[in-house]
PQR file of N, CA, C, O and H, with PARSE charges and radii, in Angstrom:
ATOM      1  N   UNK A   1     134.576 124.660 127.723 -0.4000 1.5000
ATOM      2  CA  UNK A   1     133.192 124.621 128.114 -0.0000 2.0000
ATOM      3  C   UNK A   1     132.291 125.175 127.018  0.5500 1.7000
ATOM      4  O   UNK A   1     131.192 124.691 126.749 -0.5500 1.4000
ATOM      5  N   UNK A   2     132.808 126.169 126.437 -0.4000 1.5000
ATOM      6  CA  UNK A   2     132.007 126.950 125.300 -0.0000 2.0000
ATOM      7  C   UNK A   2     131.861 125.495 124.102  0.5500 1.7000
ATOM      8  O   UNK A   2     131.011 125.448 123.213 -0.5500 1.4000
ATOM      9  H   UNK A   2     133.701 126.562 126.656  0.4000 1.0000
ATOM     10  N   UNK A   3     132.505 124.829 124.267 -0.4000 1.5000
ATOM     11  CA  UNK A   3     132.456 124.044 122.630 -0.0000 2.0000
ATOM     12  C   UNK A   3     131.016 122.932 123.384  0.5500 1.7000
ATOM     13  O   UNK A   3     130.079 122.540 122.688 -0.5500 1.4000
ATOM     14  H   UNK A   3     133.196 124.868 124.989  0.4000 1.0000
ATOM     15  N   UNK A   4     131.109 122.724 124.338 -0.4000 1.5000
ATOM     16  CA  UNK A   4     130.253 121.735 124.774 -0.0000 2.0000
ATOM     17  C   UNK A   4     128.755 122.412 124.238  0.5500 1.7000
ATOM     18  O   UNK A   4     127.809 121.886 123.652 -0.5500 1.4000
ATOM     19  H   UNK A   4     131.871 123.043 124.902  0.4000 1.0000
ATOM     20  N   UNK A   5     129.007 123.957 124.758 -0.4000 1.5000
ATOM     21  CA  UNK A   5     127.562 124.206 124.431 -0.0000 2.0000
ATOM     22  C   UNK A   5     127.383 124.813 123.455  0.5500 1.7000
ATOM     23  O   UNK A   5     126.221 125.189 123.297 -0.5500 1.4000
ATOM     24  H   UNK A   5     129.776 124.385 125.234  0.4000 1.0000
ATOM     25  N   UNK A   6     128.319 125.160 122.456 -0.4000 1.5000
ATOM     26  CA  UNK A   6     127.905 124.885 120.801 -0.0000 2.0000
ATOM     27  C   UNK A   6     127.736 123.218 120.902  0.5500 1.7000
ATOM     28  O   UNK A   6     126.623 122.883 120.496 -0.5500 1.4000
ATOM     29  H   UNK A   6     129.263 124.855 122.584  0.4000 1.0000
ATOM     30  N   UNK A   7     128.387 122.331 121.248 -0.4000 1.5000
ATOM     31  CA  UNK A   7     128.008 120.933 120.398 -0.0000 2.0000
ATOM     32  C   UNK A   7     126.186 120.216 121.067  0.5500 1.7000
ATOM     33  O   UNK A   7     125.273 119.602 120.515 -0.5500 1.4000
ATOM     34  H   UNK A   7     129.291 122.603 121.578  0.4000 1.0000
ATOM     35  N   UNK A   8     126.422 120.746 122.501 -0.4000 1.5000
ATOM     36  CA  UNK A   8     124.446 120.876 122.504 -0.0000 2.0000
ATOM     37  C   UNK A   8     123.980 121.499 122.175  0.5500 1.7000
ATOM     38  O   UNK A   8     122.873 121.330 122.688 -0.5500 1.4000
ATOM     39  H   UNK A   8     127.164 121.245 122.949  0.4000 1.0000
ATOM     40  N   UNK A   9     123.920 122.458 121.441 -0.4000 1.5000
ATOM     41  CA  UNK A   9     122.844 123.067 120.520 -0.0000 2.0000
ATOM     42  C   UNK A   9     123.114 122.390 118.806  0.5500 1.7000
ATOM     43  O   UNK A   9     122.373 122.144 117.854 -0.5500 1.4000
ATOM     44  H   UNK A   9     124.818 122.596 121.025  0.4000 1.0000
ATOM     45  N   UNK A  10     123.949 122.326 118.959 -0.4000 1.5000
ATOM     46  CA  UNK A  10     124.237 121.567 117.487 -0.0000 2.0000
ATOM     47  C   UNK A  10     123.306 120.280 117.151  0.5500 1.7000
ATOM     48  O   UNK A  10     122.737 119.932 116.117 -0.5500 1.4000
ATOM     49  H   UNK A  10     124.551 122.526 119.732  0.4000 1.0000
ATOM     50  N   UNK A  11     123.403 119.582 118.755 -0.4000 1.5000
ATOM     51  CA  UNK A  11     122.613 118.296 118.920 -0.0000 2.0000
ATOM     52  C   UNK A  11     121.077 118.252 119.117  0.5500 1.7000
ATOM     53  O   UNK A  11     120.378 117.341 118.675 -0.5500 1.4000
ATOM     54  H   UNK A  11     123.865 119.864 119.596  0.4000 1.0000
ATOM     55  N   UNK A  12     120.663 119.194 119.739 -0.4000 1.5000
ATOM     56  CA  UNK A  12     119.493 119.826 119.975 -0.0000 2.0000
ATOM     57  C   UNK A  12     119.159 120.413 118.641  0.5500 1.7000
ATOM     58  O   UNK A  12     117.943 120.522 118.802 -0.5500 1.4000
ATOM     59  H   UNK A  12     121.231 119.935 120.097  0.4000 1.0000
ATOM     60  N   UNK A  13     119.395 120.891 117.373 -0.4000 1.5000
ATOM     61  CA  UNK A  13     119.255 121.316 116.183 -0.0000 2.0000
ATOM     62  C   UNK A  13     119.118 120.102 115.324  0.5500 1.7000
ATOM     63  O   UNK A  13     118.331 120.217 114.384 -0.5500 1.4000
ATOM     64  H   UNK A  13     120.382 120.803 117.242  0.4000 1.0000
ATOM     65  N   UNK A  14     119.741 118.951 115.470 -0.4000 1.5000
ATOM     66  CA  UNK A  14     119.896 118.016 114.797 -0.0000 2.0000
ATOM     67  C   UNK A  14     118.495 117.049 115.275  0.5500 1.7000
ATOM     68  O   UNK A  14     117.708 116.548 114.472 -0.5500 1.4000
ATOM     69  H   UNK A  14     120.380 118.858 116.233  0.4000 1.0000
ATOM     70  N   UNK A  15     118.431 116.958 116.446 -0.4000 1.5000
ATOM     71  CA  UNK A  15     117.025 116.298 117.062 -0.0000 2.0000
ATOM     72  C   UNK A  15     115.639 116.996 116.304  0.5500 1.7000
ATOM     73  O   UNK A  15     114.813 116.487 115.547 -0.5500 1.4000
ATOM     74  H   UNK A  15     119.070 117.365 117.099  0.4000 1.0000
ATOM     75  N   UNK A  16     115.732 118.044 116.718 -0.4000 1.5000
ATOM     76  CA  UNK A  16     114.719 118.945 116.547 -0.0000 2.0000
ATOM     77  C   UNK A  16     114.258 118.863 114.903  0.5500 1.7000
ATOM     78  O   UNK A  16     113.069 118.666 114.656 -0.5500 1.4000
ATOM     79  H   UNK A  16     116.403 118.457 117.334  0.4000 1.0000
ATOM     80  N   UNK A  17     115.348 119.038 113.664 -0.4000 1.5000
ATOM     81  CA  UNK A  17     115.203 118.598 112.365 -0.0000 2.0000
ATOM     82  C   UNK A  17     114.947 117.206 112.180  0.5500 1.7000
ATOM     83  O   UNK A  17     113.977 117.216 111.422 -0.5500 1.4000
ATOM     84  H   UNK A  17     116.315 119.197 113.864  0.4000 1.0000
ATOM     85  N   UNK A  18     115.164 116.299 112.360 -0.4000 1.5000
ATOM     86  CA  UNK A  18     114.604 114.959 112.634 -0.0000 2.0000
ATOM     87  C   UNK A  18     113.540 114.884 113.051  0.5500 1.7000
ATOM     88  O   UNK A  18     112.817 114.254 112.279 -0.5500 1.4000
ATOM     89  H   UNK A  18     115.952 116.291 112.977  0.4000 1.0000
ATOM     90  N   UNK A  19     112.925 115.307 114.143 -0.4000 1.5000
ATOM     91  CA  UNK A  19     111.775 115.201 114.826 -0.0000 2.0000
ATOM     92  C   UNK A  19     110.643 115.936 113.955  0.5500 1.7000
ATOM     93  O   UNK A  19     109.443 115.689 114.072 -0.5500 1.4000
ATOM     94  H   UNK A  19     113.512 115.819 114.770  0.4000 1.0000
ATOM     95  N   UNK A  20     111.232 116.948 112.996 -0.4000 1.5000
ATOM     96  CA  UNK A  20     110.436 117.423 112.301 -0.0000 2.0000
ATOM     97  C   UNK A  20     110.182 117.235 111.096  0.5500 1.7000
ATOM     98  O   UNK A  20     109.315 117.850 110.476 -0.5500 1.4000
ATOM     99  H   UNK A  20     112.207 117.149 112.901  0.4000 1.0000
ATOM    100  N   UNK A  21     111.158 116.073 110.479 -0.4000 1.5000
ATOM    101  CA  UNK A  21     111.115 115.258 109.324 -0.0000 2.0000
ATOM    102  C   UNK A  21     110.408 114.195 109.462  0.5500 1.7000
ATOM    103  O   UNK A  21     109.759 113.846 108.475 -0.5500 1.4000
ATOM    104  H   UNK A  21     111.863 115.573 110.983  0.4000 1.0000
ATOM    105  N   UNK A  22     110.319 113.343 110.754 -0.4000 1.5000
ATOM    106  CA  UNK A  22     109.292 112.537 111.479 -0.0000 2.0000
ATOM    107  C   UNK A  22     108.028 112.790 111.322  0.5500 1.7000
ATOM    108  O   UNK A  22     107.193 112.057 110.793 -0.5500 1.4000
ATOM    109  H   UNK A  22     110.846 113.627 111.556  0.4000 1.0000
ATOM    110  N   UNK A  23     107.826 114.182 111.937 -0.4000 1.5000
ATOM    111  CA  UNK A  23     106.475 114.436 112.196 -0.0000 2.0000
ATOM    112  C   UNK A  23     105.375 114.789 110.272  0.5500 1.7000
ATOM    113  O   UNK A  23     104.220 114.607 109.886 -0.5500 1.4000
ATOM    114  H   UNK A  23     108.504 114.778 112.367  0.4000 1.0000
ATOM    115  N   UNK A  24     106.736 115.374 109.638 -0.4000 1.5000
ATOM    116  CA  UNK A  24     106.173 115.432 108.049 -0.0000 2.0000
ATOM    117  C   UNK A  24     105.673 114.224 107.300  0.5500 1.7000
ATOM    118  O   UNK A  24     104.745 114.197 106.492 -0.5500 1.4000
ATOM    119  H   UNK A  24     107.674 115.522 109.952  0.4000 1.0000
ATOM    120  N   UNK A  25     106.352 113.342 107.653 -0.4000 1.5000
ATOM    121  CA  UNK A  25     106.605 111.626 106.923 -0.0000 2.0000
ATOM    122  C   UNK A  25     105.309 111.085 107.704  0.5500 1.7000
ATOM    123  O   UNK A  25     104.596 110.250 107.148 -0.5500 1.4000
ATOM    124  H   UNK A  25     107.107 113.363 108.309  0.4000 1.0000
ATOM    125  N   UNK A  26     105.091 111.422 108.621 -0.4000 1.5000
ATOM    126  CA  UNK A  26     104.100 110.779 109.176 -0.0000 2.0000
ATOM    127  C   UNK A  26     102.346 111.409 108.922  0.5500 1.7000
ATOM    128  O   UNK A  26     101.322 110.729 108.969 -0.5500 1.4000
ATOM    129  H   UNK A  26     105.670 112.101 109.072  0.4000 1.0000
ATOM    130  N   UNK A  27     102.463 112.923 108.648 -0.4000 1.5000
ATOM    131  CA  UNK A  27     101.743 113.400 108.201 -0.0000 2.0000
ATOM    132  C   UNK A  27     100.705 112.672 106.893  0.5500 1.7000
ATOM    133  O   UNK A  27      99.538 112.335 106.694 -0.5500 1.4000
ATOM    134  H   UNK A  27     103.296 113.476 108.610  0.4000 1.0000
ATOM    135  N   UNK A  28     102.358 112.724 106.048 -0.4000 1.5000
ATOM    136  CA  UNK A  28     102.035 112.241 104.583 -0.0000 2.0000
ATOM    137  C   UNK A  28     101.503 110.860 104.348  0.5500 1.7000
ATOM    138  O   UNK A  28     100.793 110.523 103.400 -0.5500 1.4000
ATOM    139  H   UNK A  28     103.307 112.998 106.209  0.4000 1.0000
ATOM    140  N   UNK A  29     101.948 110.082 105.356 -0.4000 1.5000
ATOM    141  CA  UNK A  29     101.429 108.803 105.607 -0.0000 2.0000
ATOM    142  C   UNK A  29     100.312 108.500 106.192  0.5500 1.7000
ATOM    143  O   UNK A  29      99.913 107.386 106.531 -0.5500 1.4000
ATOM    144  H   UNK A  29     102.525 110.356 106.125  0.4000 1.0000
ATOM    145  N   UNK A  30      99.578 110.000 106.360 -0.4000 1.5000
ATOM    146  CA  UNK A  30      98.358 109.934 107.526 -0.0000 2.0000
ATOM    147  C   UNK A  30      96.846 110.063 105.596  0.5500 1.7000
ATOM    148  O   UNK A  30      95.855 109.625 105.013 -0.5500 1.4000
ATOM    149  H   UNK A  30      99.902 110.905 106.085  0.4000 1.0000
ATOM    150  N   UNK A  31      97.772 110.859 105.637 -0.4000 1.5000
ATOM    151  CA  UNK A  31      97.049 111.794 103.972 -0.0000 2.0000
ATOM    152  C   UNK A  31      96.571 110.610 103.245  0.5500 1.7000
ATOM    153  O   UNK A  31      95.416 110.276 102.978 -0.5500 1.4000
ATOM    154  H   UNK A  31      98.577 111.215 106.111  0.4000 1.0000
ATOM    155  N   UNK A  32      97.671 110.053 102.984 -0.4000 1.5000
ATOM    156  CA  UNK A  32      97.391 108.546 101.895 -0.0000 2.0000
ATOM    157  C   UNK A  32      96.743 108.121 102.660  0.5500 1.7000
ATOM    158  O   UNK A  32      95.688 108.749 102.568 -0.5500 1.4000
ATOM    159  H   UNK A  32      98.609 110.324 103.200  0.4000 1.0000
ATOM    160  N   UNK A  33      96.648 107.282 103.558 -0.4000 1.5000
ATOM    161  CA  UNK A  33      95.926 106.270 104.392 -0.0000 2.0000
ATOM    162  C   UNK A  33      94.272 107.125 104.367  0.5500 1.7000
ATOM    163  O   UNK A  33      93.397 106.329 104.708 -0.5500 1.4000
ATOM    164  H   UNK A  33      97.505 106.771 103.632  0.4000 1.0000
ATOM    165  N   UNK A  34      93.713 108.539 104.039 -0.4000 1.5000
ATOM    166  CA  UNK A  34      92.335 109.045 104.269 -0.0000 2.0000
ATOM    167  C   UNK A  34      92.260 108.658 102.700  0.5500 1.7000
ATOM    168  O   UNK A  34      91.329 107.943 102.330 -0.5500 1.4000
ATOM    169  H   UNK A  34      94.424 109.186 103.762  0.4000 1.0000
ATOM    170  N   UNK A  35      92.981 109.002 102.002 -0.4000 1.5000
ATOM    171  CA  UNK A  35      92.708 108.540 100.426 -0.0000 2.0000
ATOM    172  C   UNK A  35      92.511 107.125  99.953  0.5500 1.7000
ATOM    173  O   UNK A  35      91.830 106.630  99.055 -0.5500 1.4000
ATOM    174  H   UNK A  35      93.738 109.583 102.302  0.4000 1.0000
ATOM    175  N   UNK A  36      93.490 106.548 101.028 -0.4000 1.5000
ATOM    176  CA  UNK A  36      92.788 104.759 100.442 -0.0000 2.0000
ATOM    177  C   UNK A  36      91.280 104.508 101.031  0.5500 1.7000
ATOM    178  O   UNK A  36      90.326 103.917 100.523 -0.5500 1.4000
ATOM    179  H   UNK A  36      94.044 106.951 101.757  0.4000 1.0000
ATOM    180  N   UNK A  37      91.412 105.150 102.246 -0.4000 1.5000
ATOM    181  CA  UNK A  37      90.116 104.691 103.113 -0.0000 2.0000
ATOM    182  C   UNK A  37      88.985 104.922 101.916  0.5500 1.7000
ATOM    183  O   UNK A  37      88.234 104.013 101.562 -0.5500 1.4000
ATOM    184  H   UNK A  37      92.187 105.629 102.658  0.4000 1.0000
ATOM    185  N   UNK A  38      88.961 106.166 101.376 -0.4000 1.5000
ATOM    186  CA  UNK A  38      88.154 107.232 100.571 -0.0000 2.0000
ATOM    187  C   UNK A  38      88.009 105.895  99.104  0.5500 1.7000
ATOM    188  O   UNK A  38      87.057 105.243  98.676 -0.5500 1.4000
ATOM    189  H   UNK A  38      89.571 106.904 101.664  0.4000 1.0000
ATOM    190  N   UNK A  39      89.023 105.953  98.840 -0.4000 1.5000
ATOM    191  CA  UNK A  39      88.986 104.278  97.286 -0.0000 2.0000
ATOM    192  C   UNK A  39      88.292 103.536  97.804  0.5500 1.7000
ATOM    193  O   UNK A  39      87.146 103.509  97.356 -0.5500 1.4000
ATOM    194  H   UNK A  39      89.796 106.483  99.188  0.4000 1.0000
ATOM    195  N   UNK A  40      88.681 102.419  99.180 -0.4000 1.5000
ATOM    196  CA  UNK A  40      87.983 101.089  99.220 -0.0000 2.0000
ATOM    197  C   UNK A  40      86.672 101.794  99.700  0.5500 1.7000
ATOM    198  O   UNK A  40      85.934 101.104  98.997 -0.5500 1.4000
ATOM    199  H   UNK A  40      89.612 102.441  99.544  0.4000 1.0000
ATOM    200  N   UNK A  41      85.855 102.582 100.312 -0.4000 1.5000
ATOM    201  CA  UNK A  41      84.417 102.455 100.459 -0.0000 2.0000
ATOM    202  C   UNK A  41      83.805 102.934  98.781  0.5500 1.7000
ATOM    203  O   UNK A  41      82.853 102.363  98.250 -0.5500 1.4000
ATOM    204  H   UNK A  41      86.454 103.143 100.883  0.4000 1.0000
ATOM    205  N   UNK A  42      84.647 104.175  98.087 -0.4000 1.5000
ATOM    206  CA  UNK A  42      84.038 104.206  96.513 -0.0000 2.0000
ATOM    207  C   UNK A  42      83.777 102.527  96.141  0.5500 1.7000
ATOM    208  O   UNK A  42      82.761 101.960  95.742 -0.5500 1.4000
ATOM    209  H   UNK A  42      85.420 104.639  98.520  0.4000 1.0000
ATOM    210  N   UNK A  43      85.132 102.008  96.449 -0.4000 1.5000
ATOM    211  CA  UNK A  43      85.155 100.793  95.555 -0.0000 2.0000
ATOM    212  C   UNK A  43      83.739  99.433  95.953  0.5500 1.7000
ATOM    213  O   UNK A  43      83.169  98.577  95.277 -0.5500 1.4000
ATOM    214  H   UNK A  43      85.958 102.469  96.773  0.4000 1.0000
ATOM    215  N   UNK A  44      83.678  99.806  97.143 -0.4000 1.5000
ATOM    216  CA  UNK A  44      82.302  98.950  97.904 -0.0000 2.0000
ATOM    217  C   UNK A  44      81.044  99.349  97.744  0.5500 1.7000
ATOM    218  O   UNK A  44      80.196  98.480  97.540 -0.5500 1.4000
ATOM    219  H   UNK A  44      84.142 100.502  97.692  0.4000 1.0000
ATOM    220  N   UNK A  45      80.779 100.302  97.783 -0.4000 1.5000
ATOM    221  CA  UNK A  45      80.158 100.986  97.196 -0.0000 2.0000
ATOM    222  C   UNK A  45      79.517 100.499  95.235  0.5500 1.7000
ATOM    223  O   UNK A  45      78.487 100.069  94.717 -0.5500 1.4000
ATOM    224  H   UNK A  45      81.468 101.007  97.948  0.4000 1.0000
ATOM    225  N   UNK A  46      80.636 100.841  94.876 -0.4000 1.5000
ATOM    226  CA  UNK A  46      80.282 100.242  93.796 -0.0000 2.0000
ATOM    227  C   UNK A  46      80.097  98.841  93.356  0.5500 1.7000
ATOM    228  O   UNK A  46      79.502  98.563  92.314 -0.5500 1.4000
ATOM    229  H   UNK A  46      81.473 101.189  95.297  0.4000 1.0000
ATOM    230  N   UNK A  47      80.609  97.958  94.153 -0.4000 1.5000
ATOM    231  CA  UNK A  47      80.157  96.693  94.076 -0.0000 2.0000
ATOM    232  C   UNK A  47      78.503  96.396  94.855  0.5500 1.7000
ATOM    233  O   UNK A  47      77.706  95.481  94.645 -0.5500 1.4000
ATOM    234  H   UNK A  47      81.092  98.183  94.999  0.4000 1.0000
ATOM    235  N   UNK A  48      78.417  97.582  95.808 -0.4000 1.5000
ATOM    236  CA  UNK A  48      76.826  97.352  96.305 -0.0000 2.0000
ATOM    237  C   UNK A  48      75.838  97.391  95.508  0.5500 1.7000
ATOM    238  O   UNK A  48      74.865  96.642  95.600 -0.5500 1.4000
ATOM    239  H   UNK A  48      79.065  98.325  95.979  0.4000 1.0000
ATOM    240  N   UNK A  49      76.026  98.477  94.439 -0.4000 1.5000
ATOM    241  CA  UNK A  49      75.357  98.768  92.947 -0.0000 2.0000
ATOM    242  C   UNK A  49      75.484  97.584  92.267  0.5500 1.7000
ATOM    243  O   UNK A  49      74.424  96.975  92.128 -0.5500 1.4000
ATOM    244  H   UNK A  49      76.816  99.085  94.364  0.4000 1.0000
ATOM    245  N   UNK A  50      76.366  97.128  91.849 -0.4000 1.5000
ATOM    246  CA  UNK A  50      76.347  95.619  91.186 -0.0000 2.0000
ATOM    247  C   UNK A  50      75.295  95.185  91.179  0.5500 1.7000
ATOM    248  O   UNK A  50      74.325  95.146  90.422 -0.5500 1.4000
ATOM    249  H   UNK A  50      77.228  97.623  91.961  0.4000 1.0000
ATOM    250  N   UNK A  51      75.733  94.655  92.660 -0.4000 1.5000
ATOM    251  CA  UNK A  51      74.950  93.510  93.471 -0.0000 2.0000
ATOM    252  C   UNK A  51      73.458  93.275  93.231  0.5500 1.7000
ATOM    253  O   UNK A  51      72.795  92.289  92.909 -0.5500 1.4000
ATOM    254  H   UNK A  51      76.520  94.686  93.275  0.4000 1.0000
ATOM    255  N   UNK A  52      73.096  94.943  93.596 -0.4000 1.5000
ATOM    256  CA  UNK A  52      71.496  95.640  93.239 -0.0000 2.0000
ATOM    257  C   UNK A  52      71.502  95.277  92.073  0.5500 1.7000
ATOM    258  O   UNK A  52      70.920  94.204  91.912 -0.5500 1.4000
ATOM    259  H   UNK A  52      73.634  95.743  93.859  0.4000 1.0000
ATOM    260  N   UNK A  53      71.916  95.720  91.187 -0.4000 1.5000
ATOM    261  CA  UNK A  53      71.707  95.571  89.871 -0.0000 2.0000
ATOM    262  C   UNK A  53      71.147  93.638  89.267  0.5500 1.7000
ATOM    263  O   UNK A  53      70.297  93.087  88.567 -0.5500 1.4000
ATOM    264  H   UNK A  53      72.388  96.592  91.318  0.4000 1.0000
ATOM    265  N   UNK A  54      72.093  93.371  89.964 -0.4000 1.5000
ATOM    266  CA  UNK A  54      72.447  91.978  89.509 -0.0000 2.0000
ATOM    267  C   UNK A  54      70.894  91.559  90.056  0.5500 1.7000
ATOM    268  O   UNK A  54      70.100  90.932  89.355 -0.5500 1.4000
ATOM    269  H   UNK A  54      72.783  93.818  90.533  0.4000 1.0000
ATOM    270  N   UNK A  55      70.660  91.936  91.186 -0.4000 1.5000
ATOM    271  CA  UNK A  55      69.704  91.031  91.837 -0.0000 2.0000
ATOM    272  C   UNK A  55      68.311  91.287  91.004  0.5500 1.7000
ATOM    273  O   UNK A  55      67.611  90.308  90.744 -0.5500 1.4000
ATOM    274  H   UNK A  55      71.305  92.446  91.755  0.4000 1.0000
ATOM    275  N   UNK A  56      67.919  92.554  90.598 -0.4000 1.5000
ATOM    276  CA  UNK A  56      67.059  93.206  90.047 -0.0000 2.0000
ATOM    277  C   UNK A  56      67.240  92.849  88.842  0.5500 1.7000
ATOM    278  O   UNK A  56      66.611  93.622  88.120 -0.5500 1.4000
ATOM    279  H   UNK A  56      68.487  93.349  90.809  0.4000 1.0000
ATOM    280  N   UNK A  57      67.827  92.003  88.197 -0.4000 1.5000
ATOM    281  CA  UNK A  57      67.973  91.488  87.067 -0.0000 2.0000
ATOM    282  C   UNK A  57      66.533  91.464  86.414  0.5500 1.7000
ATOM    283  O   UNK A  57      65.613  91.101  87.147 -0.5500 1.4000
ATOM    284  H   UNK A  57      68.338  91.375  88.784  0.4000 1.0000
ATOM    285  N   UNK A  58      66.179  91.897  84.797 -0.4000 1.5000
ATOM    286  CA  UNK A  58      64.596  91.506  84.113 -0.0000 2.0000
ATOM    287  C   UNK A  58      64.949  90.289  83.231  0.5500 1.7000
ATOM    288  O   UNK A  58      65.807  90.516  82.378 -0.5500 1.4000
ATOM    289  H   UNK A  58      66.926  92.191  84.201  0.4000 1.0000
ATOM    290  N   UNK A  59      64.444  89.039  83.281 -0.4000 1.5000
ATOM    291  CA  UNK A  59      64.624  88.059  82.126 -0.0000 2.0000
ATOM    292  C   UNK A  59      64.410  88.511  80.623  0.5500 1.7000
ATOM    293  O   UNK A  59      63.359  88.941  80.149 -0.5500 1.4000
ATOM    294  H   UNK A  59      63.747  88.854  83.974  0.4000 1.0000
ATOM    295  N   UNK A  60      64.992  88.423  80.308 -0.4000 1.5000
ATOM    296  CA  UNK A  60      65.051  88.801  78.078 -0.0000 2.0000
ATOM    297  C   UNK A  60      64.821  88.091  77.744  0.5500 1.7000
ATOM    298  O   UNK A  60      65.189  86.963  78.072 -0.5500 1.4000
ATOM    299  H   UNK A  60      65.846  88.073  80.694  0.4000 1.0000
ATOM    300  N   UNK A  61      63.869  88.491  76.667 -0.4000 1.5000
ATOM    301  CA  UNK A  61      63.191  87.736  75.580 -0.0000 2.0000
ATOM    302  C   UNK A  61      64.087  87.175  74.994  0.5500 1.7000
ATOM    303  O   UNK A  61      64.919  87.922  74.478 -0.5500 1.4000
ATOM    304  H   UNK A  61      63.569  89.408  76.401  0.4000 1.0000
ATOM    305  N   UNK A  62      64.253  85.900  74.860 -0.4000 1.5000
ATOM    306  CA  UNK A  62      64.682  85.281  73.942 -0.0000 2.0000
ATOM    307  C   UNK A  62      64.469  85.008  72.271  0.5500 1.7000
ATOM    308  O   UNK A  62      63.518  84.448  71.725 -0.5500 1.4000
ATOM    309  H   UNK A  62      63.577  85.294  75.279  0.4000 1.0000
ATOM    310  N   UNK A  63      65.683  85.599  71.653 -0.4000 1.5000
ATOM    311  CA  UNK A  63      64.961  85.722  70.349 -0.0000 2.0000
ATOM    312  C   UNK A  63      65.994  85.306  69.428  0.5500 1.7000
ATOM    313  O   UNK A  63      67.191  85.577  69.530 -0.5500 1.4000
ATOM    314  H   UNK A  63      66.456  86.054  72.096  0.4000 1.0000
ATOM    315  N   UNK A  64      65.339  84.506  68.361 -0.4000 1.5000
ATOM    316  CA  UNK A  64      65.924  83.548  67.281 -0.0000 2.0000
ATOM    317  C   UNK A  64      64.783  82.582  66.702  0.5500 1.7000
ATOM    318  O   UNK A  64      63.556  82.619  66.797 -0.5500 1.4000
ATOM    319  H   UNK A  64      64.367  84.286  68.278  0.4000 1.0000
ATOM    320  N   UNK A  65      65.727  81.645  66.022 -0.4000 1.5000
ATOM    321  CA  UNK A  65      64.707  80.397  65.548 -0.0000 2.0000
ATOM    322  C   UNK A  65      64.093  78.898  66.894  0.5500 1.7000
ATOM    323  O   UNK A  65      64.826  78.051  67.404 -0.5500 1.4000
ATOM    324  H   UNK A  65      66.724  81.615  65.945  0.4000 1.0000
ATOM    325  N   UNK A  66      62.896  79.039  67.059 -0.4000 1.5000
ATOM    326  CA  UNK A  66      62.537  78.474  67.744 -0.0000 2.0000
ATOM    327  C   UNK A  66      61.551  77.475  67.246  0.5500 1.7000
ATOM    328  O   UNK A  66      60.538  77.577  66.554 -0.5500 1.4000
ATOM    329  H   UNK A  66      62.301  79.727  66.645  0.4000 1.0000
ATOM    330  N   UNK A  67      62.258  76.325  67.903 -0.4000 1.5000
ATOM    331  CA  UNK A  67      61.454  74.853  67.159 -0.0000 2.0000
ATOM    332  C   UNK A  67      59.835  74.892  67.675  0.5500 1.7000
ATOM    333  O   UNK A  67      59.052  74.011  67.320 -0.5500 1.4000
ATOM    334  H   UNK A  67      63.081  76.243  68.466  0.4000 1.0000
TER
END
């Protein structure tokens, strides 16, 4: 009877480290996922500036030999 309940706690130790290698991995996967979020709006962002830019465009003088 004694080995049964070393081998449930053994099993219960083994869950419990898993469950807590789970819960780390998932953490870390939470971390990255705020850091991409954090890139693609920089990255939209900076294409909104473009855009502005682009639209606000000033025509240039054209300069050279002109017939």
């Amino acid at each position: 009877m004694s080995i049964k309940i070393i081998e449930v706690f053994v099993s219960l130790r083994d869950f419990v480290s898993d469950n807590l290698n789970l819960k780390l991995e998932v953490e870390m996967i939470k971390k990255k996922l705020i850091n991409h979020d954090k890139n693609i709006e920089l990255v939209f962002s900076y294409l909104d500036e473009m855009m502005e830019k682009q639209d606000n465009k000033v025509e240039r003088i054209k300069i050279g030999y002109k017939k």
